[in-house]
Every structure is written in C-alpha cells, then in structure tokens.
C-alpha positions as CSV (number, residue, x, y, z in Angstrom):
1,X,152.4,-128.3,79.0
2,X,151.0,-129.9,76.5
3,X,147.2,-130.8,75.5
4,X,145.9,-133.0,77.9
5,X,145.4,-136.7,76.8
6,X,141.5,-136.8,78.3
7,X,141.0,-133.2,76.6
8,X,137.5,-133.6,75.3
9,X,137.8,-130.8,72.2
10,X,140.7,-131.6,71.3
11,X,140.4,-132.7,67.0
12,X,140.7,-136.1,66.4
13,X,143.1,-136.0,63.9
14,X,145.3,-133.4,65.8
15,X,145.4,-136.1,68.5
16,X,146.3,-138.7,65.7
17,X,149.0,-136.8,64.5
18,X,150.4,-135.7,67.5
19,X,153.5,-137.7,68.7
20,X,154.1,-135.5,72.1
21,X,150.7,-137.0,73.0
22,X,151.6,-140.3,71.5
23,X,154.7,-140.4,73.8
24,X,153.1,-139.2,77.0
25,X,150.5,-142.0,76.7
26,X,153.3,-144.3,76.5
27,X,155.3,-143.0,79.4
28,X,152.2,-142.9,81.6
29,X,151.1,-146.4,80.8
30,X,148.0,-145.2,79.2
31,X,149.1,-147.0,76.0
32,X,151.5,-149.6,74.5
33,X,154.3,-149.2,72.8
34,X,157.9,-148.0,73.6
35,X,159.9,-144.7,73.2
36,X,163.3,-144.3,73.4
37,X,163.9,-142.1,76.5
38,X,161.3,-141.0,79.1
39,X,162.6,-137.6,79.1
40,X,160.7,-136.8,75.7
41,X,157.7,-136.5,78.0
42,X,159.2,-133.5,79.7
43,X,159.5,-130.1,78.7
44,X,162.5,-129.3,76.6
45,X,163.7,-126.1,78.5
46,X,163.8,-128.6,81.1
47,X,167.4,-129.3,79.4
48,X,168.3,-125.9,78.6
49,X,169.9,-125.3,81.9
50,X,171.5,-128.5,81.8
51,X,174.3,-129.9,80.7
52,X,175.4,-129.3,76.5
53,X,173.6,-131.7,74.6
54,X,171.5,-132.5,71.6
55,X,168.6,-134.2,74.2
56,X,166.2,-136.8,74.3
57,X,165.7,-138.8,71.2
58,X,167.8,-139.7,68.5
59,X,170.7,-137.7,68.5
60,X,171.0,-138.3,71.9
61,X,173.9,-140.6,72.1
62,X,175.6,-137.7,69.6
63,X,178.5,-136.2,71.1
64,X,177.7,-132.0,70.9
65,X,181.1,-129.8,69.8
66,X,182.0,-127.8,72.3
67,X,180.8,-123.8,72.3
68,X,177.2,-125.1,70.5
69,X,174.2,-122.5,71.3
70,X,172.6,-122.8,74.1
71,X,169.1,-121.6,74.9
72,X,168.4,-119.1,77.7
73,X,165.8,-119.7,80.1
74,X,162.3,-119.5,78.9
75,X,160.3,-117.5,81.0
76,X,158.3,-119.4,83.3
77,X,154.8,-117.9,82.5
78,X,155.8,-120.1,78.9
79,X,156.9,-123.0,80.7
80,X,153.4,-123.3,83.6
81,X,151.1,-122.4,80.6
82,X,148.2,-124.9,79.6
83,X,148.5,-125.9,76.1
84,X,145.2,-124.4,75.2
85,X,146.9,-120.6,76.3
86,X,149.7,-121.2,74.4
87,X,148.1,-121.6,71.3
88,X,145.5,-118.9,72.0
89,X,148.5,-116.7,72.5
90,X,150.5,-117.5,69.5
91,X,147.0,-117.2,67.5
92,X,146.6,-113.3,69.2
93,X,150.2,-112.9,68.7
94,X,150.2,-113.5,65.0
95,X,147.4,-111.5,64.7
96,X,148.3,-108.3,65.3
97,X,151.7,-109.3,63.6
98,X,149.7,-109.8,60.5
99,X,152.1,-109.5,57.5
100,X,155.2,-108.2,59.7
101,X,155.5,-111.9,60.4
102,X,156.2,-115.7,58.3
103,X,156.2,-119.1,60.4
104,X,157.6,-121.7,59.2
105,X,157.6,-125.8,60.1
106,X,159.4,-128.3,59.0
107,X,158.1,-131.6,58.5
108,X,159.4,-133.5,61.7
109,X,158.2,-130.1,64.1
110,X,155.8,-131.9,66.1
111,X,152.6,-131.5,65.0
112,X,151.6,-128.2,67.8
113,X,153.9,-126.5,66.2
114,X,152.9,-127.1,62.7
115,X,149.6,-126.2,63.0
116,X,150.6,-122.5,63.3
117,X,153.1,-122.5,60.5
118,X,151.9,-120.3,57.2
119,X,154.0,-122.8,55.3
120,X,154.7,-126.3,55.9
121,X,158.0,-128.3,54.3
122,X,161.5,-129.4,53.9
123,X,164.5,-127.1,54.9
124,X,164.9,-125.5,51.1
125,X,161.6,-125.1,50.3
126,X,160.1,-123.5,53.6
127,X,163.9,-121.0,52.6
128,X,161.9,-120.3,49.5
129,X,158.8,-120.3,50.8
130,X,160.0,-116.9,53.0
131,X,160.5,-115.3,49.5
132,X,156.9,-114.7,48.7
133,X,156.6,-113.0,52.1
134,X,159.2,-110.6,51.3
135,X,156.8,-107.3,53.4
136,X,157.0,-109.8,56.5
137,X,159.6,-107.8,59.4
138,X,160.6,-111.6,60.8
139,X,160.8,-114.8,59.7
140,X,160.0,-117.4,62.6
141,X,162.0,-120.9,61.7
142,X,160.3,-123.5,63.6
143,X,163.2,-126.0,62.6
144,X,166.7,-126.3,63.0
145,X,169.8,-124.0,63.4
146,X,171.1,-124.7,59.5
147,X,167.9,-123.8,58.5
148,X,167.6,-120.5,59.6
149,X,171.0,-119.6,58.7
150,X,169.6,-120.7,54.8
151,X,166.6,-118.6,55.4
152,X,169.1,-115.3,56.6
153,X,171.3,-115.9,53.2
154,X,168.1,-115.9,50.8
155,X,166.0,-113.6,53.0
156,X,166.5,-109.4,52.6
157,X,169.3,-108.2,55.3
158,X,166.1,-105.7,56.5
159,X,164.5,-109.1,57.7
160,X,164.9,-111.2,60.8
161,X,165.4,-114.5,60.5
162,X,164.3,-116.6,64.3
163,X,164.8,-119.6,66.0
164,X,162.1,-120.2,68.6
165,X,164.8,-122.3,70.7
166,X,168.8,-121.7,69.6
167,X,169.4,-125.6,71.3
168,X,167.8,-126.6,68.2
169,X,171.2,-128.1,65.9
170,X,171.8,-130.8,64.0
171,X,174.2,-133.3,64.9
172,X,174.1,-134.4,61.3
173,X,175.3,-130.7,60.6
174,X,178.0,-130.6,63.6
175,X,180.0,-133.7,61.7
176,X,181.4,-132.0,59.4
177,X,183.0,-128.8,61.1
178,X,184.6,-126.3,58.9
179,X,188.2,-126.4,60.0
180,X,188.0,-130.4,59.7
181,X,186.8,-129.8,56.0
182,X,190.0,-127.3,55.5
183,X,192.6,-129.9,57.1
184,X,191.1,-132.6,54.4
185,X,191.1,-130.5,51.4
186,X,194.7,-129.8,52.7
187,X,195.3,-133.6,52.6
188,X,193.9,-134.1,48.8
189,X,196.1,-131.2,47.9
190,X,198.7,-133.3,48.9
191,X,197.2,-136.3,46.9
192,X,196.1,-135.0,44.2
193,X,198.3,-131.9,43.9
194,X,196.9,-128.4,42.8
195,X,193.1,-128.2,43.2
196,X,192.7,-125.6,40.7
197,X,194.8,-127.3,37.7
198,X,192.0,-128.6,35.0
199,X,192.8,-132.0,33.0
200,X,192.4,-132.5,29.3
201,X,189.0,-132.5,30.0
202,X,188.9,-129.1,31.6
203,X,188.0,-130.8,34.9
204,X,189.7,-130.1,38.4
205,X,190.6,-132.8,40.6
206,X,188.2,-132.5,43.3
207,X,185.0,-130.4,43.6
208,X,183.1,-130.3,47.2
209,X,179.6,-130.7,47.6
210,X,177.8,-130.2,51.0
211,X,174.3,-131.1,51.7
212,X,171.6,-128.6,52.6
213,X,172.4,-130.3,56.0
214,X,175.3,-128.6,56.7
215,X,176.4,-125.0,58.2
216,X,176.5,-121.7,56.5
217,X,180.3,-122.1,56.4
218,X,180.3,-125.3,54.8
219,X,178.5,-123.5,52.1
220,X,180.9,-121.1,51.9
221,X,183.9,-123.3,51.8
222,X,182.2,-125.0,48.4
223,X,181.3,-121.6,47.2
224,X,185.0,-120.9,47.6
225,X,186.1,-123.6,46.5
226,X,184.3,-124.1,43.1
227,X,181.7,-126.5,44.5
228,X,178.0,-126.5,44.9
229,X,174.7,-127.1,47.9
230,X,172.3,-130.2,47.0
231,X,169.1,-131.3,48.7
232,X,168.2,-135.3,49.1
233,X,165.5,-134.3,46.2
234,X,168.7,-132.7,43.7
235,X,171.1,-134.9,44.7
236,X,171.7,-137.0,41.8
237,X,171.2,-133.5,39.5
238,X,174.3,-132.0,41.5
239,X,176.0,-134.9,41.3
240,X,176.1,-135.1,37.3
241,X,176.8,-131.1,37.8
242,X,180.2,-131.7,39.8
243,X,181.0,-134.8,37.2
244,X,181.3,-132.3,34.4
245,X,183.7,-129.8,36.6
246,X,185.9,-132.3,38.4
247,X,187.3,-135.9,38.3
248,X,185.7,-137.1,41.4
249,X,183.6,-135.3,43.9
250,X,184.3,-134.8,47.7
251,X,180.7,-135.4,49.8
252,X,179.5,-134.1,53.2
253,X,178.4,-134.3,55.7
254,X,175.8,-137.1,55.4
255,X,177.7,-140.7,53.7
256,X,174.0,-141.9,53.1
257,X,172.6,-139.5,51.0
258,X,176.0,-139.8,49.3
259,X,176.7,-143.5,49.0
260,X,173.1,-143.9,47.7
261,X,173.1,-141.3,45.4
262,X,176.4,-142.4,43.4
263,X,175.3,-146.1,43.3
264,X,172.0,-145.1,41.7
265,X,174.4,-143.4,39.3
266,X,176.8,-146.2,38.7
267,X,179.8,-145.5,41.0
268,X,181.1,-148.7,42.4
269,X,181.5,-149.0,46.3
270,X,184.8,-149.6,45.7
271,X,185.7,-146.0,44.3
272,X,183.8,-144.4,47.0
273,X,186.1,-144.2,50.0
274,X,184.8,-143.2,53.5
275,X,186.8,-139.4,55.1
276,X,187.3,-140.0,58.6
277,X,188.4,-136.7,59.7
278,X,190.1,-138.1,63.1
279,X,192.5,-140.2,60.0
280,X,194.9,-139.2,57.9
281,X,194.4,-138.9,54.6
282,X,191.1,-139.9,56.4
283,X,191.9,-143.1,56.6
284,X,193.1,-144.2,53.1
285,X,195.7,-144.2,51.1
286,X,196.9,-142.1,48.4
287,X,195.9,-144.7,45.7
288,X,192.3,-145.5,46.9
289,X,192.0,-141.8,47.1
290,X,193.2,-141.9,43.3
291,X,190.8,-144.3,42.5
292,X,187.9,-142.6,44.1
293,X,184.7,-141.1,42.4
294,X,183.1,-140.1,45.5
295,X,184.7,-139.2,49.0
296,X,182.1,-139.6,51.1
297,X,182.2,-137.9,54.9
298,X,181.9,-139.7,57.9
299,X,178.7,-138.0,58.9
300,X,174.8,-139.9,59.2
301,X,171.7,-138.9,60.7
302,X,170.9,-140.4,63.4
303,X,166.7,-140.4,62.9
304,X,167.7,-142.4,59.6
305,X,170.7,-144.6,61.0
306,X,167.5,-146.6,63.3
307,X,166.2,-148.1,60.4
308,X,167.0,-151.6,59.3
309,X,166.5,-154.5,57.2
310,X,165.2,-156.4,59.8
311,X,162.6,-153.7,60.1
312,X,161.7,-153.9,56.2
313,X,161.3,-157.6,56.6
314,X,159.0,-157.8,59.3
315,X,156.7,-155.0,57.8
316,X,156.4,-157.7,55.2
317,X,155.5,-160.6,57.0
318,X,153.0,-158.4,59.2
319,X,151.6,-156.5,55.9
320,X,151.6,-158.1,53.1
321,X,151.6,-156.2,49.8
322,X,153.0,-152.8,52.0
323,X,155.1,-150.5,50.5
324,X,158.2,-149.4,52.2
325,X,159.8,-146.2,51.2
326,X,162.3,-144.9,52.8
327,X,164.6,-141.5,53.1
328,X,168.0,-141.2,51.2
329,X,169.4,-140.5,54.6
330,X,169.0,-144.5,55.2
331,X,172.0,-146.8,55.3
332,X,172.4,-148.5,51.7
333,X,171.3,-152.0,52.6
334,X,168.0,-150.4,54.3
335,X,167.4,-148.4,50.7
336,X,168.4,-151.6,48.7
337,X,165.9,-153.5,50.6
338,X,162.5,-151.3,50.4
339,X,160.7,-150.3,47.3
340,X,161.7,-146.8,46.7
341,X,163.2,-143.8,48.5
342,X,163.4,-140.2,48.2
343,X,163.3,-136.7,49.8
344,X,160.5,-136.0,52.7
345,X,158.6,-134.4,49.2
346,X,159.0,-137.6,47.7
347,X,157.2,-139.4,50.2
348,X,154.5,-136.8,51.2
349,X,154.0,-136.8,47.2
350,X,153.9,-141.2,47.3
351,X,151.2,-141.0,50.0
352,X,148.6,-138.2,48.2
353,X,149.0,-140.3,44.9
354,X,148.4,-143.9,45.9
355,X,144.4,-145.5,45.5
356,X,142.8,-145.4,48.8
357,X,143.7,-149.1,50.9
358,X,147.3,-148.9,50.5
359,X,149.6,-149.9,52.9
360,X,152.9,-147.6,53.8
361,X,155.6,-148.6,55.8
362,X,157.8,-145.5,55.9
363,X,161.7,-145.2,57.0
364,X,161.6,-141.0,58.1
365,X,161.0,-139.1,61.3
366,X,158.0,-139.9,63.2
367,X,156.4,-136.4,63.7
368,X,155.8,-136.4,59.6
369,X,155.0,-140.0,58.9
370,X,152.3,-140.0,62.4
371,X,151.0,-136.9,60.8
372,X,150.9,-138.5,57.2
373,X,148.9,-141.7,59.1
374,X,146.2,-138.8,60.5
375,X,145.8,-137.3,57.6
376,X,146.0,-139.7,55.2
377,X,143.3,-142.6,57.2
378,X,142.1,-144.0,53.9
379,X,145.6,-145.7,53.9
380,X,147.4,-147.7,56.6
381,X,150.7,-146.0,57.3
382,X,153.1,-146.9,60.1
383,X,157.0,-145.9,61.0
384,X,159.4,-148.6,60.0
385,X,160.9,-148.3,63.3
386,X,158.6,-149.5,65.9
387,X,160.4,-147.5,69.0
388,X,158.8,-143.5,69.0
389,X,162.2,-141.5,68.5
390,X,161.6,-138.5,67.5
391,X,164.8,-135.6,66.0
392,X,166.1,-134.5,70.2
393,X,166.7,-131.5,67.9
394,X,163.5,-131.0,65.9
395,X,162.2,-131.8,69.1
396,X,163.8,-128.9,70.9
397,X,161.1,-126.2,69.5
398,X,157.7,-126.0,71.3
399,X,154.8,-123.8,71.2
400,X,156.3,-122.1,74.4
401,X,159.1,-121.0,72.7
402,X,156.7,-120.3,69.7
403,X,154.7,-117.8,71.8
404,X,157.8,-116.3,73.5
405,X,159.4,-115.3,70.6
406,X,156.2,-113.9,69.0
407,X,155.1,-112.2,72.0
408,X,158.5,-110.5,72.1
409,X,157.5,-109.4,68.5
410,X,154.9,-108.1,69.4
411,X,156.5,-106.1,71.9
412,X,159.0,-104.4,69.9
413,X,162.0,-106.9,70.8
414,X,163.6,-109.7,68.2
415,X,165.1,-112.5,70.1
416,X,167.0,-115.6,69.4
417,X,168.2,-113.6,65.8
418,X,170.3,-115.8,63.3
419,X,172.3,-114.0,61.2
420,X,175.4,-115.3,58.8
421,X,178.1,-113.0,58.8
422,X,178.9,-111.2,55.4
423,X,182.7,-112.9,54.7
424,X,180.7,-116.3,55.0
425,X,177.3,-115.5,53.2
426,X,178.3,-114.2,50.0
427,X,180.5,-117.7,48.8
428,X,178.0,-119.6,50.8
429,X,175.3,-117.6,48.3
430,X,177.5,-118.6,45.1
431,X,177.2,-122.1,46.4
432,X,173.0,-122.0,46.7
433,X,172.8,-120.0,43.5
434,X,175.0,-123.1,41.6
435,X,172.8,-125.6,42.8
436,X,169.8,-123.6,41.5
437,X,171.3,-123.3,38.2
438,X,171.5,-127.3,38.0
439,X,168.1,-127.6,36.6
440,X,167.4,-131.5,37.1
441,X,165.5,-133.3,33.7
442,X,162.2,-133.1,35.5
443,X,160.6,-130.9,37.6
444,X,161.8,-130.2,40.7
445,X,159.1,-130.8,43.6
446,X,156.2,-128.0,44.2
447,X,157.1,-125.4,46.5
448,X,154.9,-125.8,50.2
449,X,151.1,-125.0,50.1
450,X,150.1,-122.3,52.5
451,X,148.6,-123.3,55.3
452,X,144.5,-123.3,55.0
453,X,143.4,-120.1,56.6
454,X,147.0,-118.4,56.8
C-alpha cells in the first residue's frame, strides 16, 4: 500500500511530489486528469507472477525479449503492509545497516522511494556516487537493471550491488541485444571491409558507441571493439572523441539522443542512416552506408517518444512566455521545437537557476518533473505531456521491495544480487574508462548531493 490520500501527516510537499498518489486520485475519481493505464494504481508485484512484461506505463506496449528477469514473489507481510510500516521499517532497517549499506534513486523512482535514497541522480552519477561509500557491504539500486550492472563494474568485487525488484529493465536497453549488434558489425565488415584498417588519417572505419542506456555487454562489445560509453550530458564530447578515431560512428541503442546529438554537431540527416536490425544491411544500401557519419540504432525510449509538437504548442498558447525544455531522448522535431534540451542534470540545474515566477514546461518522466513542481513552488512547472505515464520499469521498484531487500540485510541474506561476469566486465570497464578520459570543454555536471540527514 501506499500512503493514504486523506492521510492527515502526511508533508505537503511529499504529497505534491508524489505521482503514485497523483495517479490513485485519478483512478478513484478523487481528481481530474488522465493516466495511461489503471493498473499503475496497483501494486507492482501484482505483475510479477504474471505474464513477461515491462508493465503499466510507458513501455507497456514494448515487446519484452524472451528469458528477461523476472521477480520472485514478494513476501506478503511487504505486500499487506501500510505505507507508514514500510517506511518505518526501511528507516530501522538502515539503521542498524549504518555504513554496511548505500541507497540509491534515480530521478524517475517515484518519490517514496527517493526519500530514503543517501544519494539522489542520473544512472552515472548515482554509479559514482557508490564510490565515496566504498566501507558500505551493499549497494541498494533503486533504478533499473543497466544501472546496477554500471554500479557492479565501478563498485569493489567485495561489494554487493541490488536491485530491489529484478522486473525492473529497460526496454530502451533490450533494443539493442548483443548478438544483433555482432550480426551488424558483421554487415559493415562487409561494407566497409576490415574494421581495424586505419585511413591516411589514422582513423578506422567505424567506431561503436553505446549509450549508458544499454547492457553490460554492449559495453563490452565497444570496449572490444575500440569504441566508447556516453551519457545524454557527454554526448556531443564522445561524439568529437569517436570523430578523431574513425570515419563515421555506429550509435545505440537510443536514435534520439543520437540524431540530436550529430545535428547539434553538423551532420546532415542525410548521412545519418537508421540500423534496423530485422534488415539487411539494416535496411540500406552499401552506398548510403558509405555516405554515413552516424548509424543510428533503431532503438527510443518510450517515456520520451510521448512527447510532441503539438504538446510544445499548446503549452504556449496556455502559458505564455513558458519555457519548454526537453530531454535528448525526444524525437528531433519535439527538440527543434522547444527552447533547450539536455540531460535530467540539465534540467534539474535550469530549474534551481531561473528567477522565482518562471514558467517550465518540461518533456522528461513525470516522477522528476512532479517532484521538481513540489519543490520548486516559487515556479510553475508542469509535464509536457498531459496523460500521467510514468517508466512501467522505474515504476517496478517500491518501498516493499525496498524493505525486503534491506530487511534481508539485515538478516545476514543478499538477495536480488547483480553481478557482471568477468569476460564481459573488464572490455565493458575499458569502454567506461574511455569515456571518462573524454574530458568535455566545460565542466561536466556536479556529482549528486547527499541526501539531508543521510
């Protein structure tokens, strides 16, 4: 359960921020608005017995690879308990962890999550962030399954990296498989010839470059194969790094982040060819693929892919003077047609630095910009898309699960373990340890604050 809607203690701005409450209001009729599926209002281990699928939200129309994880059953004493036990448990729990344990939350956990994180961010930074706990026995991820496996390869083998629900993918992540990534760079060998011959310029003819959005062997397939990691906030810095090494760049799994990224750069659409993995030579021919500059994957997110123009030009007519920023993640005409974009730091960075009145209208998951709205009420800030559809996979974790796996700590037991087998860590390492290398021309974003009180 959750905190009840006519809870008299609960904080004000908790119950601002909190989109679980948000939806539940809607479900029940208790407030306007629309979400995208009534099942957000359930319990997510409601769908861990059921059939394999991402779940409610936005990923839900996703189609899950076969053999994903699955989440056991959560015991039901987790499932039955009032919202205000679960967090008094998780509070006891890390307690008399003390320093054996780290929790961290990711920007789109919904917001009863986040307020028991120690460090609050985006996927590399809250990796990072586990480094200054390096005495702490377990690492708790309150994200996604790509993100633990990033915390295992920069975390000390002695610690234990967890996810409080394994349902908890990406379907971003799942579009770009490893043995579809080896079939293409099979294709360009056949395009482009060897892979490892330099030009007169020293450069190769293709270097890969995964997003931080991707699986632990997807990093190691570009720390194999001479390439490099890059984050929505490095991406144009990684970019100019894979220029220098190779004649054109091959991009996944995300096309967004991609696309937008070369155009800021220059790179016509026309020399940035789409891979469709189910195509061959992905769908086109040998001389497109000569001309390219950028290959970009077939891959999106699907919390980005809602937003639209349309969107961006109502916010206008209903606010005028608002300023729409929006996520890299975002299909080019939605970035073309709002002020600025960036990373989730980017944003949260836009918000803390504009004069108090301003008006946001903001194109990223609903848990962080409903949060940013709470704590942020000297502005006026509002989701471009006016359905609530929240991450199904973000949405997965719950303070249930939380308490589970911190009670089990407590116990003596890890659970729900991610690990990233050696063979695949070590090149995915190389791959990280490029992209850190790539030192962009300004400062790269502040690592996460602790948490007040953590």
């Amino acid at each position: 359960m959750t905190i009840s809607i006519d809870d008299p203690r609960i904080d004000d701005t908790r119950a601002a921020a909190s989109v679980d409450r948000t939806i539940r209001l809607i479900t029940t009729g208790a407030a306007s608005g629309e979400a995208c599926s009534p099942e957000l209002a359930k319990g997510p281990w409601e769908f861990d017995a059921g059939p394999v699928a991402y779940g409610p939200g936005s990923s839900m129309g996703d189609v899950i690879p076969t053999g994903s994880p699955r989440q056991g059953a959560l015991p039901e004493s987790y499932r039955t308990a009032a919202a205000d036990e679960l967090h008094a448990r998780i509070r006891a729990a890390k307690a008399t962890l003390g320093e054996r344990v780290v929790v961290l939350g990711h920007f789109y956990q919904r917001d009863e999550v986040i307020e028991h994180a120690d460090f609050v961010g985006d996927s590399f930074q809250l990796a990072n962030a586990a480094l200054t706990r390096p005495d702490a026995e377990a690492i708790v991820f309150c994200g996604v399954h790509f993100m633990a496996e990033t915390a295992d390869l920069l975390s000390t083998p002695e610690q234990a990296v967890i996810l409080p629900n394994l349902a908890a993918g990406c379907s971003m992540a799942d579009m770009a498989d490893e043995s579809s990534v080896e079939e293409c760079w099979e294709q360009l060998e056949e395009v482009y010839g060897d892979l490892t011959a330099t030009d007169a310029s020293g450069r190769v003819p293709v270097i890969p470059v995964t997003y931080m959005n991707s699986s632990a062997a997807l990093k190691g397939f570009v720390g194999r194969h001479g390439g490099i990691v890059c984050t929505s906030s490095n991406a144009k810095t990684v970019l100019e790094w894979a220029f220098e090494r190779g004649q054109r760049v091959l991009f996944f799994p995300d096309q967004h982040l991609g696309r937008n990224t070369a155009k800021a750069m220059g790179v016509p659409a026309s020399q940035m060819p789409m891979w469709n993995p189910r195509k061959a030579l992905g769908g086109s021919t040998a001389d497109e693929l000569g001309e390219a500059k950028v290959i970009l994957w077939h891959g999106f997110c699907s919390v980005h892919r809602r937003f639209t123009v349309d969107q961006i030009a109502q916010a206008r007519i209903d606010h005028p003077g608002v300023q729409v920023i929006v996520h890299p993640e975002c299909p080019m005409p939605v970035v073309d047609a709002a002020d600025a974009a960036g990373s989730t730091d980017f944003i949260v960075k836009a918000i803390q630095a504009a004069p108090a009145g301003s008006t946001f209208a903001i194109g990223t998951e609903i848990n962080l910009v409903q949060r940013l709205a709470a704590e942020y009420p000297q502005h006026t800030i509002f989701c471009l898309d006016p359905v609530v559809c929240p991450c199904s996979t973000m949405y997965r974790i719950h303070p249930g699960y939380l308490a589970w796996v911190l009670e089990e700590l407590v116990a003596g037991r890890v659970v729900n373990r991610i690990t990233v087998a050696g063979e695949v860590a070590e090149p995915a390492r190389v791959a990280l340890e490029r992209m850190l290398a790539a030192k962009p021309p300004v400062a790269a974003p502040a690592a996460p604050q602790p948490v007040a009180g953590a």
